[in-house]
N, C-alpha and C positions, 0 to 999 in steps of 0.2 A: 411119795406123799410127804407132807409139812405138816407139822402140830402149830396150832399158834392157840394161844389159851385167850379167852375173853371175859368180862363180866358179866355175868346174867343179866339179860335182859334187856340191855346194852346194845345191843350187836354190835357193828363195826362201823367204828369214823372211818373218815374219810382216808384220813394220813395211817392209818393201821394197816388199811385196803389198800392203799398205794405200795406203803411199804412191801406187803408182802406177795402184789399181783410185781413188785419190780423185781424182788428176790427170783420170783419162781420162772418168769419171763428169761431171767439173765442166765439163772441155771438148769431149764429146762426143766423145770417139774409142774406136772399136770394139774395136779391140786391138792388140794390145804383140809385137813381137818381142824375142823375150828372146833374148841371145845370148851363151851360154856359153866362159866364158875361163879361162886359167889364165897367166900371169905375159903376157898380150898377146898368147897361141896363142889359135886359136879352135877349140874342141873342137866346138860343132855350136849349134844353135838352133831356135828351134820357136817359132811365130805363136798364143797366146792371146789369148782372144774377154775382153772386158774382163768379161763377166758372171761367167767363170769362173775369174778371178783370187780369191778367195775359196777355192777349193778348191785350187789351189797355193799358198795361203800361210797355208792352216789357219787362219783370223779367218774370224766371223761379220759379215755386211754389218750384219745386224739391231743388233747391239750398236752399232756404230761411229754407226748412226744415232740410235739411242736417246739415246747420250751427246751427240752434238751437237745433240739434242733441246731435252735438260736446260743444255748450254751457253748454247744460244741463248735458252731460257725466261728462266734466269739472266741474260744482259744486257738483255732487253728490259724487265723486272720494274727494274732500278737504273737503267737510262739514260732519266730521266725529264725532264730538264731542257734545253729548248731552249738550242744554243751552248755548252754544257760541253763539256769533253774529260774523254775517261773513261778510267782506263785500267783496262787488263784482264790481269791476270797469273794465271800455278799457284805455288801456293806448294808445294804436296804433290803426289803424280800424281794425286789428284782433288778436291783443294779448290781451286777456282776463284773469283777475288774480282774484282768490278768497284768501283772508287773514283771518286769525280767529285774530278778536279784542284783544282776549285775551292776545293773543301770542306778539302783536305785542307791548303792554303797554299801551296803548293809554287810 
């Protein structure tokens, strides 16, 4: 199980819930104790199941895998060259570029 602390009353954005349904996904942990605070009081807390972090934090799993679909298709398609270093940056929140160091002189 996972502690993640939150603000009373608050519940959970969106990007919080992501964050922490990708953590527990990538390393197997079932679910999150989430424990509600306000300036360092602890107002109460409640033990969700990692599958349903998705619905407290209003994000679809589907999309978040789709894009990292399209992410990964996107470097595996440019990192073609044995020994390069590539880098991989966002320039927009969805244009994503992979460069080979090499090429570029740097």
């Amino acid at each position: 199980m996972k502690y993640k602390s939150e603000l009373g009353g608050l519940g959970l954005d969106p990007t919080t819930a992501v964050d922490m349904w990708l953590d527990n996904i990538l390393l197997g942990i079932p679910k999150v104790c989430i424990v509600e605070n306000c300036h360092g009081t602890v107002l109460g807390s409640h033990v969700v199941e990692t599958d349903d972090l998705p619905g407290h934090g209003s994000f679809d799993p589907e999309h978040i895998l789709n894009e990292s679909e399209l992410v990964l298709q996107n470097v595996f398609n440019r990192v073609t060259e044995v020994g390069h270093t590539y880098w991989l940056y966002r320039r927009k929140a969805f244009t994503i570029r992979v460069n080979d160091v090499m090429r570029l002189g740097i």
